[in-house]
C-alpha positions in Angstrom: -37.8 -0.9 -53.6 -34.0 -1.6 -52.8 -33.0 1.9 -51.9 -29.8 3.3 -52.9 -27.8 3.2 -48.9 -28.6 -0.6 -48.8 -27.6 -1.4 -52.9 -24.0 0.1 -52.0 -24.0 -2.2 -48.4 -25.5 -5.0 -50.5 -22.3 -4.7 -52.7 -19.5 -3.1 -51.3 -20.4 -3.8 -47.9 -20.7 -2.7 -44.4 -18.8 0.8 -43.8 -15.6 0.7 -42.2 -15.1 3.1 -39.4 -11.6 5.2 -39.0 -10.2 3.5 -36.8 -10.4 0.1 -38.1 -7.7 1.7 -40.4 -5.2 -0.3 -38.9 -7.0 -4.2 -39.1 -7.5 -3.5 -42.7 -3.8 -3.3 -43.2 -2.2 -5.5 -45.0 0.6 -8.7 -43.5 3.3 -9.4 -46.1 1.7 -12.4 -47.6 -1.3 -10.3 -48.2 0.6 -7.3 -49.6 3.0 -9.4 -52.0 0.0 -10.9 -53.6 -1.4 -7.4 -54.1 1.8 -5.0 -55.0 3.9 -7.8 -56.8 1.3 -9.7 -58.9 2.6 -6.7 -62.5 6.7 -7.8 -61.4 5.4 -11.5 -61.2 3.3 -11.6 -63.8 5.8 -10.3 -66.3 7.9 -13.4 -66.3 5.2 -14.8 -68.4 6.5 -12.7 -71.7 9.7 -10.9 -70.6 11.7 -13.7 -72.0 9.8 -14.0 -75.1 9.9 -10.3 -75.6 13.6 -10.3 -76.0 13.7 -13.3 -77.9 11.2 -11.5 -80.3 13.8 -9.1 -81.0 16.7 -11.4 -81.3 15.4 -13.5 -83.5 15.4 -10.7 -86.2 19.0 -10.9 -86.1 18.7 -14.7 -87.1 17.5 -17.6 -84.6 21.7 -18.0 -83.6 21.4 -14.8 -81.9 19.0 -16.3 -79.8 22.2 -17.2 -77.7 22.2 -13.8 -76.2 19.1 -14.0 -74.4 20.4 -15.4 -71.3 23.5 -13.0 -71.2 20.8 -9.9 -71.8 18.2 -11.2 -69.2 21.2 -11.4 -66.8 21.6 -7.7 -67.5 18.2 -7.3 -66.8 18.3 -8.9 -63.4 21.2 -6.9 -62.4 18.9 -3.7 -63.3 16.2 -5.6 -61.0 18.7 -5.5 -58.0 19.7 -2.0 -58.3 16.0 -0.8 -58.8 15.0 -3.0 -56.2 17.8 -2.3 -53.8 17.4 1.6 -54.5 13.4 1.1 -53.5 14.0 -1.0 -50.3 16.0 3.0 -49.5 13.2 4.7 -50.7 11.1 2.7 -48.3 13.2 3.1 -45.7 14.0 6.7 -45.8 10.1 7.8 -46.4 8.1 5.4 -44.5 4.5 7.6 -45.5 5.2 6.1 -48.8 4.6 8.2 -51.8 7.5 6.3 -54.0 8.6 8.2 -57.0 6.7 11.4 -56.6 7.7 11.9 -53.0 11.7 11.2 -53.4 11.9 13.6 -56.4 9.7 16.2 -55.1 11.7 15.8 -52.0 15.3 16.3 -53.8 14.5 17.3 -57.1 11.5 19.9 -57.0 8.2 19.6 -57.7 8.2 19.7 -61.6 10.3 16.6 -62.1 8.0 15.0 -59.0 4.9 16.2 -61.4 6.7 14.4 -64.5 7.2 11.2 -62.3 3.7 11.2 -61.2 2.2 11.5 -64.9 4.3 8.9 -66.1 3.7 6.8 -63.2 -0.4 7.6 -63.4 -0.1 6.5 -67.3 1.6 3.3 -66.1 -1.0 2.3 -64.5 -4.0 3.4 -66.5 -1.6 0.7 -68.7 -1.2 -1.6 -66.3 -4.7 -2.6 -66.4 -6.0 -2.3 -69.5 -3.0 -4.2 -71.2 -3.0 -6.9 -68.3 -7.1 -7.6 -68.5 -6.5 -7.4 -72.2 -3.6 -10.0 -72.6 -5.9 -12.6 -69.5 -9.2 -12.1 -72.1 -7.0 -12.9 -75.0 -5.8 -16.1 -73.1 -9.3 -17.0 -72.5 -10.4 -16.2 -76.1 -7.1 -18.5 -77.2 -8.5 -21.2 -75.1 -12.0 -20.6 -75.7 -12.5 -19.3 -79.8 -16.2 -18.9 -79.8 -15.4 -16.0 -77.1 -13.4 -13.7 -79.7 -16.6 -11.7 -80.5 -16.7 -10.9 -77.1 -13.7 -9.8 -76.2 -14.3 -6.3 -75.6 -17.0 -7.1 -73.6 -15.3 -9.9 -71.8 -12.1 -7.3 -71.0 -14.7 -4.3 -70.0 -16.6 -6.9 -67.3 -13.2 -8.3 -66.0 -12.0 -4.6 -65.1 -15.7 -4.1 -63.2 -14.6 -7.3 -61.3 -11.8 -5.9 -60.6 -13.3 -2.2 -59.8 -15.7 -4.0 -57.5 -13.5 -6.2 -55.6 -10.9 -3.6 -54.8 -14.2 -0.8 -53.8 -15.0 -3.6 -50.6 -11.5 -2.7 -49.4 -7.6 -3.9 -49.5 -7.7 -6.7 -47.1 -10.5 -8.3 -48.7 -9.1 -7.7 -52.1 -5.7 -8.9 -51.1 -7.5 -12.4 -49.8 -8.6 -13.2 -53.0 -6.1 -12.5 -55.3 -3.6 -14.1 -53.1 -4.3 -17.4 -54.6 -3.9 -16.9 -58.4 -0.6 -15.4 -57.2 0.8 -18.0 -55.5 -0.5 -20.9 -57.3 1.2 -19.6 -60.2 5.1 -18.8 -58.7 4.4 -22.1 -57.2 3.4 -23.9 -60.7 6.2 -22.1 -62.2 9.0 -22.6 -59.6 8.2 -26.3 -59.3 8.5 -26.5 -63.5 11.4 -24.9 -63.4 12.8 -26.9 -60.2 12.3 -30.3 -62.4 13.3 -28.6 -65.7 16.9 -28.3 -63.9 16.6 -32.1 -62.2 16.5 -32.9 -65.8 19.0 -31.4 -67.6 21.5 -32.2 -64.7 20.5 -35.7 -65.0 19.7 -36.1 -61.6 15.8 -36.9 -62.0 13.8 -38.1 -64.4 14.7 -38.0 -68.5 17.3 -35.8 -69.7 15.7 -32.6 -71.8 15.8 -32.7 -75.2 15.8 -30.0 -77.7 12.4 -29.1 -78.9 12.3 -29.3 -82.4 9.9 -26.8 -83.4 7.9 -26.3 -86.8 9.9 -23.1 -87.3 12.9 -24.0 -89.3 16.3 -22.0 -88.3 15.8 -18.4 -90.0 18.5 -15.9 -91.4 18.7 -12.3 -90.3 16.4 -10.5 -91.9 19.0 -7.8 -93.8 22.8 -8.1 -93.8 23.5 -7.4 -90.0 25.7 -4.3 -89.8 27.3 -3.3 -86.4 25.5 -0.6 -86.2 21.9 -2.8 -86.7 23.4 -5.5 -84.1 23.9 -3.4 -81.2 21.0 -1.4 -82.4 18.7 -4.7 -81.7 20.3 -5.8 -78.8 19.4 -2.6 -77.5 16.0 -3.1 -78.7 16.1 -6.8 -77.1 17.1 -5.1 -73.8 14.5 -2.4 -73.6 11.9 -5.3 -74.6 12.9 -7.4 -71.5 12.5 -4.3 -69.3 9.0 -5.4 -69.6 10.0 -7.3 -65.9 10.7 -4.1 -64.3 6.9 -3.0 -64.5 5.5 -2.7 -61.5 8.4 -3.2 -59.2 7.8 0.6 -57.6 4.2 -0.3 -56.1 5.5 -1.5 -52.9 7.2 2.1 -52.0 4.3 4.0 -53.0 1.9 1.7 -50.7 3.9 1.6 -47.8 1.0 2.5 -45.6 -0.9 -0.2 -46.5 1.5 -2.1 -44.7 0.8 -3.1 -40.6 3.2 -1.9 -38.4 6.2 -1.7 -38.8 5.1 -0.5 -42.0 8.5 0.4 -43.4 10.4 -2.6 -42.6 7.3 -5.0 -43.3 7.1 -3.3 -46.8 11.0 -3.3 -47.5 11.2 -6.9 -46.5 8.6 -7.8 -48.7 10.6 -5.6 -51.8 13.1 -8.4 -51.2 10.6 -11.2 -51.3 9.2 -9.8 -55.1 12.3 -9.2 -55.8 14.0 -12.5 -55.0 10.5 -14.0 -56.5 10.7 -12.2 -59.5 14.5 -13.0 -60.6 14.2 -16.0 -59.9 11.6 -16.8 -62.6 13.0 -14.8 -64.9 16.4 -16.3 -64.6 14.9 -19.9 -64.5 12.6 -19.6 -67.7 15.0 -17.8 -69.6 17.7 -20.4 -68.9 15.4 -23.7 -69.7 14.3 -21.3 -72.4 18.0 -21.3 -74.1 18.9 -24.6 -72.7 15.5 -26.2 -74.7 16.3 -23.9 -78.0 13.2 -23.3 -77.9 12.3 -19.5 -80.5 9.2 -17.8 -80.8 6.3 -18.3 -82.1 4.5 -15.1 -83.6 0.5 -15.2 -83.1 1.3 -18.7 -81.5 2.2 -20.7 -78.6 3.8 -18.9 -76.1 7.8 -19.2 -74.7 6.5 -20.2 -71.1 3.9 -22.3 -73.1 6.4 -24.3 -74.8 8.7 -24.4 -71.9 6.3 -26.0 -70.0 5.0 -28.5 -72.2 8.5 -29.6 -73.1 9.5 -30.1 -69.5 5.9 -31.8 -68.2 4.9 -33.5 -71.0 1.6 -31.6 -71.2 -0.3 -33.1 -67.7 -1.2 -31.5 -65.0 1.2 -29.1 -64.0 1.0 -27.9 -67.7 -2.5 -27.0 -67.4 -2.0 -25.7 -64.1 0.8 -23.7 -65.2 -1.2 -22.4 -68.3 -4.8 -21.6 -66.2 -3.2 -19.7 -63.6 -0.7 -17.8 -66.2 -4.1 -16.4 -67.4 -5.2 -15.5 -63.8 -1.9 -13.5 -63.2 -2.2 -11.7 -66.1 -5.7 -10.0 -65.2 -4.7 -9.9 -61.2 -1.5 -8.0 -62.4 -4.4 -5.4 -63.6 -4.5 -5.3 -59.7 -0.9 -3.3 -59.3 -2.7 -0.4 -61.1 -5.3 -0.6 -58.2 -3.4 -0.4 -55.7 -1.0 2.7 -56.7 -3.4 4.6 -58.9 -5.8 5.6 -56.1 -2.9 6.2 -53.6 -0.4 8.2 -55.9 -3.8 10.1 -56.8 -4.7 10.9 -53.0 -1.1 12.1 -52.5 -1.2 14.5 -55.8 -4.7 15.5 -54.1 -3.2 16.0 -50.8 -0.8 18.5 -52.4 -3.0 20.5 -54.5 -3.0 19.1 -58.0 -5.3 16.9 -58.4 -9.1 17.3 -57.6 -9.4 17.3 -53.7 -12.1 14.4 -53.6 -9.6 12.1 -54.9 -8.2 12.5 -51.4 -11.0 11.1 -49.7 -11.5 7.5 -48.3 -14.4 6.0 -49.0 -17.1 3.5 -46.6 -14.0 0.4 -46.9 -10.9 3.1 -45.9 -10.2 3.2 -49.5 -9.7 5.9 -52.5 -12.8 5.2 -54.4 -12.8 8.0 -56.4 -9.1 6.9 -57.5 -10.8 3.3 -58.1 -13.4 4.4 -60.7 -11.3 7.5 -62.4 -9.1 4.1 -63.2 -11.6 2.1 -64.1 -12.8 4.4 -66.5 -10.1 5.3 -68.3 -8.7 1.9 -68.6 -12.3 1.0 -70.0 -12.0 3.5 -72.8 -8.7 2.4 -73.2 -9.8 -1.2 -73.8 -12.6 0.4 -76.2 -10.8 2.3 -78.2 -7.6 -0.5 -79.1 -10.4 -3.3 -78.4 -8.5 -4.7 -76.2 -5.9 -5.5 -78.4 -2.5 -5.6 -75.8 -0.1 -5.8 -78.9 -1.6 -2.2 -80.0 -1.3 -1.2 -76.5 2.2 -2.6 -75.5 4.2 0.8 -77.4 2.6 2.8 -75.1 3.6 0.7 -71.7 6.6 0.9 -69.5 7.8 4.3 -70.8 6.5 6.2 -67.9 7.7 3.7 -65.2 11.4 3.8 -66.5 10.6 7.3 -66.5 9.9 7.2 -62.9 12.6 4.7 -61.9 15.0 7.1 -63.7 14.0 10.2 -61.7 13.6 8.0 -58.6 17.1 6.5 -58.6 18.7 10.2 -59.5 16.9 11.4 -56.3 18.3 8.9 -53.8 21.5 9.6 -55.0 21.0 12.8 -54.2 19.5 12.7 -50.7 22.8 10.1 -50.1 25.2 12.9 -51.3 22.9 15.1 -48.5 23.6 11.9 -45.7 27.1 12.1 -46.9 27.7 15.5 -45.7 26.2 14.6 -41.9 28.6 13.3 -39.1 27.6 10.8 -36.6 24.8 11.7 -34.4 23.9 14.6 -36.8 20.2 14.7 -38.3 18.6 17.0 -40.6 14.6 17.6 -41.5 14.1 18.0 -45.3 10.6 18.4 -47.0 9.2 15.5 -46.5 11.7 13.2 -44.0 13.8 13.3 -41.5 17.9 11.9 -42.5 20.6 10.6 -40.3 23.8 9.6 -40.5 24.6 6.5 -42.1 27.9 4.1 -42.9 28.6 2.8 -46.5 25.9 5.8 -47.9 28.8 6.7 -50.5 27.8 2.9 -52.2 24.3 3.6 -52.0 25.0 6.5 -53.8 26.8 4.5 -56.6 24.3 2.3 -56.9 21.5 4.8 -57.4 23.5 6.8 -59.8 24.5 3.8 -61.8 20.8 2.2 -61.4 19.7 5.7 -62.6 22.0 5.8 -65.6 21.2 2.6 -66.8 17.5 3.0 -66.8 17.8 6.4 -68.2 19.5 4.5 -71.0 16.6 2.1 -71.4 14.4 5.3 -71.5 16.1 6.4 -74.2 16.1 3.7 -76.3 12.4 2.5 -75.6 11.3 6.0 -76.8 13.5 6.5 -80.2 12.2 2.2 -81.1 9.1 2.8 -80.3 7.9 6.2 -81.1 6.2 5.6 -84.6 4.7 2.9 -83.1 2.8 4.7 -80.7 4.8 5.7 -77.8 4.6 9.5 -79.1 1.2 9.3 -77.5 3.0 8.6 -74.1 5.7 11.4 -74.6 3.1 14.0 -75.5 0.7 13.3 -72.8 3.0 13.3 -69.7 3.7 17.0 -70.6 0.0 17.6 -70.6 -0.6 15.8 -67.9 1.9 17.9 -65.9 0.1 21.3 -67.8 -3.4 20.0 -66.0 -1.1 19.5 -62.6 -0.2 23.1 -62.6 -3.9 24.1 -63.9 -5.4 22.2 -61.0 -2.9 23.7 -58.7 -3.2 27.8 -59.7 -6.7 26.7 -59.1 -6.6 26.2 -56.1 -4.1 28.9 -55.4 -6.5 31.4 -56.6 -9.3 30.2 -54.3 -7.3 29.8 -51.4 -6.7 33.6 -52.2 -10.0 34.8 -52.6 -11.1 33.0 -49.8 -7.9 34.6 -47.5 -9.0 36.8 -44.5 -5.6 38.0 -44.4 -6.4 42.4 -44.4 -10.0 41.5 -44.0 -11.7 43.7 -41.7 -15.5 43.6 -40.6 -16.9 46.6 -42.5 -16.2 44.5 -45.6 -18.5 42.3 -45.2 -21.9 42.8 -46.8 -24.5 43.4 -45.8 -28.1 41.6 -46.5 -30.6 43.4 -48.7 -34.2 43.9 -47.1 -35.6 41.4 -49.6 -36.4 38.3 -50.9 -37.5 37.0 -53.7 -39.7 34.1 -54.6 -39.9 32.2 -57.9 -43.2 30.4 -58.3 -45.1 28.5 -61.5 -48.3 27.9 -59.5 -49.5 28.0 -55.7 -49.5 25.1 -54.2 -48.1 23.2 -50.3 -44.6 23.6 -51.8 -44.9 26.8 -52.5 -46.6 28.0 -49.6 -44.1 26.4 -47.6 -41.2 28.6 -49.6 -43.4 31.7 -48.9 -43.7 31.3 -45.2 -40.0 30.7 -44.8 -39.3 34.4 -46.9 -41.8 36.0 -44.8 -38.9 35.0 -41.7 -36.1 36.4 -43.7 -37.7 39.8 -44.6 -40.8 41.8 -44.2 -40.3 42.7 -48.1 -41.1 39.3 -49.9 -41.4 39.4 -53.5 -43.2 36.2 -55.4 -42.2 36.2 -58.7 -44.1 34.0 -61.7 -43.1 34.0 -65.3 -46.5 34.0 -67.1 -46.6 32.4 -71.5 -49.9 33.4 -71.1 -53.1 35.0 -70.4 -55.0 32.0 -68.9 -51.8 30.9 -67.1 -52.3 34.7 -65.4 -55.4 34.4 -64.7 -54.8 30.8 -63.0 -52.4 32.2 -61.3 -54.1 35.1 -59.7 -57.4 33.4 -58.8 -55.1 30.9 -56.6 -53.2 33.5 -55.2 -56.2 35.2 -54.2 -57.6 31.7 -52.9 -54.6 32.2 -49.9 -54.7 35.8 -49.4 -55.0 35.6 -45.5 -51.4 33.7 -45.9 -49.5 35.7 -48.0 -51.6 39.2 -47.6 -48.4 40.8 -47.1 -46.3 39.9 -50.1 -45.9 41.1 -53.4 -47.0 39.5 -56.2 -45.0 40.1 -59.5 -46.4 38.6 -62.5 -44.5 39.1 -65.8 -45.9 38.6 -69.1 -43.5 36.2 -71.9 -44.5 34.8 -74.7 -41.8 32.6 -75.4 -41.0 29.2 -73.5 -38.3 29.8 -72.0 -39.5 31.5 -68.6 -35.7 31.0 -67.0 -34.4 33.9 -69.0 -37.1 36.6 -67.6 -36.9 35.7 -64.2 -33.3 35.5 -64.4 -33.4 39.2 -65.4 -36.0 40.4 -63.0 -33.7 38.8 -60.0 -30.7 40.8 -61.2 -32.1 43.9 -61.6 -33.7 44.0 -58.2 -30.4 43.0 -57.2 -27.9 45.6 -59.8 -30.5 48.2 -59.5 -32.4 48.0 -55.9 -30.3 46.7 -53.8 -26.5 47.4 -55.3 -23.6 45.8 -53.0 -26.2 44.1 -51.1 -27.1 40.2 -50.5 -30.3 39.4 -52.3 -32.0 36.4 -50.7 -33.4 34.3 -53.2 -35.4 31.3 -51.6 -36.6 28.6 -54.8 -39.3 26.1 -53.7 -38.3 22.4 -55.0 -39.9 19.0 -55.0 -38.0 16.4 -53.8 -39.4 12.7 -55.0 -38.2 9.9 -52.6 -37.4 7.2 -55.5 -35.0 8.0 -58.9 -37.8 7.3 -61.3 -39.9 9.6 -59.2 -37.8 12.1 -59.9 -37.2 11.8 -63.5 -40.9 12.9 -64.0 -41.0 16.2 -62.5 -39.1 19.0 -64.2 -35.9 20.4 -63.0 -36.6 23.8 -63.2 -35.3 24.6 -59.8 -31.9 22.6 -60.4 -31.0 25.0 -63.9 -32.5 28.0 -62.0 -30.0 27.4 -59.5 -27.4 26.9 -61.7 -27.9 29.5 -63.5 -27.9 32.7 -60.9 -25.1 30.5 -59.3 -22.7 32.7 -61.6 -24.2 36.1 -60.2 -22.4 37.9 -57.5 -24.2 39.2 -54.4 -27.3 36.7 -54.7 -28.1 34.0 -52.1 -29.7 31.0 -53.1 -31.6 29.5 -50.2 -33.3 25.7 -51.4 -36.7 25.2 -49.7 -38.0 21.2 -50.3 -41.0 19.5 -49.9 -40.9 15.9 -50.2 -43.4 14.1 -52.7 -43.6 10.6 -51.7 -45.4 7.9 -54.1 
């Protein structure tokens, strides 16, 4: 039988050891495919999401969606520009949570943490669930299977990042780049045409939608109330853009500059789409299609004709849109290991696994995002309300911290240093435009915050609201926690004569005498000359058993006790429960009672299943009890 050691080498493969920590770093081609497949991927709907808005004010208004996605791109700059600091001036990484924790405190760091968490919990249940839905789109007789399809794609997923971050970056570098590539090059001949320079001049699509009205008499107030909207909706192509700073030791050295140079890449990737579709979009007048074809879609087939590159374009539009699923991945893990690190957030999510990464991060991900998909089945329109709250959240609280640790740089002279928290500042030229930039990046986003929250609360984002304050509740749980234990377990003022001392006894459970429990009984007899086996009797045949095999072995055990009490109900964990804490309350007060609890131990799973687990719920259950030590004596059944 394929034993359990060589199933998890069969699939995850061969453990990594510590110091090939730095080989399994990631070069900047690796690491853009990994960390910039969410920014990327958005240009596949951030246009058409602020079309979607626009077009409620009447297709004309459609003419604002190039001056609105130009906004949008000047927001990109700022957050990335404010990022490439962030990277620069805390090269451990930590992104979000680190800056604000650093120069804001550690309860606005805990609110940029949840939001950031929830992000990515989004991030991949809305990115499998929009790839499925492609498939499904392509493919009808899948839509039955949808839920299924989206649930087996995050196990992919799950799997391929649990056999580590090289190896995951490899394959999903690909996808990546076949798409910008696909993308770029329609794009690239979209604008040879409409200069006239190559090929046919580009017509306007005429599309079976005729031109549309506004849907109410536009007042003012509703206009700039739906730009707003249209802005906010856009924002969509901010999402993910903070995963480089958080995974800047993922990087190979020089990890900081490698991963700030490659925040410029995404970045310079990443407007350009955006600025490109959105253009041809406007230039082709093209308007969107609701439960149809899609803007990039229609973009593409109006500029290639539908050949190739179309379907090129189209597959590998799909592909990006589960890979972005891989953003979450990446940051989920790591922002979890870092919460970990500081105490609120279990400590084995800290812990790298076999392939030098966060597994436990992995599959708390992969769980939730799971139920996630079950519970909206895998519907990413349902789930969309609830996405890129927490990250504006984040870039909000981010921004406002660099701002502040430029005021602090502001304030040193030349040559002058100074340790904070977490990094170490210098003096720096031009810091008072950094500054600007951070503040203004901040405000604006804060804006977007703002607006994202009051247009989509009653459509779902009130879940988001409500559970970033919990989330930050179970923070400070976890943490007092672990405050109290650290406490308990303090030998500050601890002197010798506290500690107890070990009662003259121990105490044997038993249901019938056999190797194991012989075994058990011989290792008492070393711990104390006053052993005690103890057997819970339902009845007088079971007694009588009982005693006539204990007599069988009387040269062995001829100095031990044999305690047989009578029950007559079936629970025999209750009585002996009792008897071990009285002997301990009453016989033996502020003394350590030994109890040593023979236990098979099968060699296969199913092996297991069929013996009873007495000694597992015994164990747990005098686990509770105070001054009682629980001492586990196996004996391997094999077959």
């Amino acid at each position: 039988m394929l034993s359990y050691p060589k199933l998890k080498r069969f699939l995850i493969g061969e453990p990594f050891p510590t110091r090939a920590d730095i080989h399994e770093r990631l070069d900047k081609v690796r690491a853009l495919a990994i960390f910039a497949s969410d920014p990327i991927s958005s240009n596949a709907y951030a246009t058409e999401a602020i079309m979607s808005v626009l077009v409620l004010l009447g297709t004309q208004a459609l003419r604002l969606t190039l001056p609105i996605a130009l906004g949008i791109m000047t927001l990109v700059l700022l957050v990335v520009l404010s990022y490439i600091q962030t990277i620069l001036h805390y090269p451990d990484g930590g992104g979000a949570y680190t800056v604000t924790k650093d120069n804001m405190g550690i309860t606005p760091a805990l609110f940029a943490a949840a939001a950031l968490l929830i992000d990515y919990i989004l991030t991949v249940s809305v990115s499998v669930s929009a790839g499925i839905r492609a498939i499904t789109s392509a493919v009808p007789a899948l839509l039955p299977y949808t839920v299924v399809l989206a649930i087996l794609a995050i196990v992919l997923l799950t799997w391929v990042n649990l056999r580590g971050v090289r190896e995951s970056g490899s394959i999903f570098a690909l996808p990546t780049y076949a798409f910008v590539g696909g993308v770029l090059v329609t794009i690239g001949w979209g604008m040879l045409r409409w200069l006239g320079i190559a090929g046919e001049p580009l017509v306007e699509v005429q599309t079976a939608v005729s031109t549309a009205e506004a849907v109410q008499p536009v007042t003012q107030f509703l206009f700039i109330w739906l730009v707003l909207r249209a802005f906010a909706a856009g924002c969509t192509a901010l999402t993910g853009i903070e995963a480089i700073s958080n995974g800047v030791q993922a990087f190979q050295p020089p990890e900081s500059k490698n991963a700030a140079k490659t925040m410029v890449a995404m970045g310079l990737i990443a407007m350009s789409l955006f600025l490109g579709i959105t253009f041809l979009t406007t230039r082709l007048h093209l308007i969107p299609v609701e439960e149809g074809e899609s803007i990039l879609s229609q973009m593409t087939r109006a500029i290639t004709g539908g050949g190739f590159l179309y379907y090129w374009v189209q597959f590998f539009t799909m592909m990006i849109l589960v890979l972005a699923a891989n953003t979450g991945y990446q940051d989920f893990p790591r922002l979890s290991s870092f919460l970990a690190r500081d105490g609120f957030m279990p400590r084995w999510m800290q812990n790298r696994g076999d392939r030098l990464v966060y597994n436990a991060g992995i599959v708390v991900l992969a769980v939730i995002s799971s139920l996630l998909v079950l519970i909206f089945k895998a519907d990413e329109i349902s789930m969309l309300p609830l996405y890129a709250l927490g990250v504006m959240l984040s870039f909000t609280l981010s921004q406002t911290s660099m701002a502040r640790l430029m005021g602090r740089i502001a304030h040193l002279k030349p040559g002058e240093m100074m340790e904070t928290h977490v990094t170490t500042i210098h003096y720096e030229k031009g810091v008072w435009w950094k500054r600007l930039l951070n503040g203004l990046g901040a405000i604006v986003t804060g804006i977007v915050l703002l607006v994202l929250v009051v247009t989509k609360f009653t459509e779902g984002a009130w879940v988001v609201v409500i559970a970033i304050p919990l989330l930050v509740l179970m923070f400070r749980a976890i943490n007092n926690h672990y405050a109290a234990v650290a406490k308990t377990l303090s030998t500050r003022d601890f002197a010798t004569n506290q500690m107890l001392e070990i009662a003259d006894v121990a105490i044997v459970p038993i249901g019938d005498m056999h190797r194991g429990t012989l075994r058990a009984l011989g290792y008492a007899q070393r711990l104390s000359n006053n052993v005690r086996a103890v057997c819970i009797c339902t009845s007088e045949e079971m007694r009588e058993a009982v005693q006539r095999r204990w007599d069988r072995f009387f040269e062995i055990h001829q100095d031990i006790e044999l305690v047989l009490i009578d029950y007559e109900y079936r629970d025999i964990l209750t009585p002996l429960v009792d008897y071990i804490q009285q002997v301990s309350d009453q016989e033996y007060p502020g003394l350590l009672t030994s109890v040593v609890i023979p236990e098979f131990v099968a060699d296969t799973i199913p092996a297991q299943i069929l013996h009873n687990q007495t000694a597992v719920v015994l164990r747990h259950r005098l686990r509770r009890s105070e001054n009682i030590v629980l001492i586990d004596v196996p004996f391997q059944v094999h077959g």
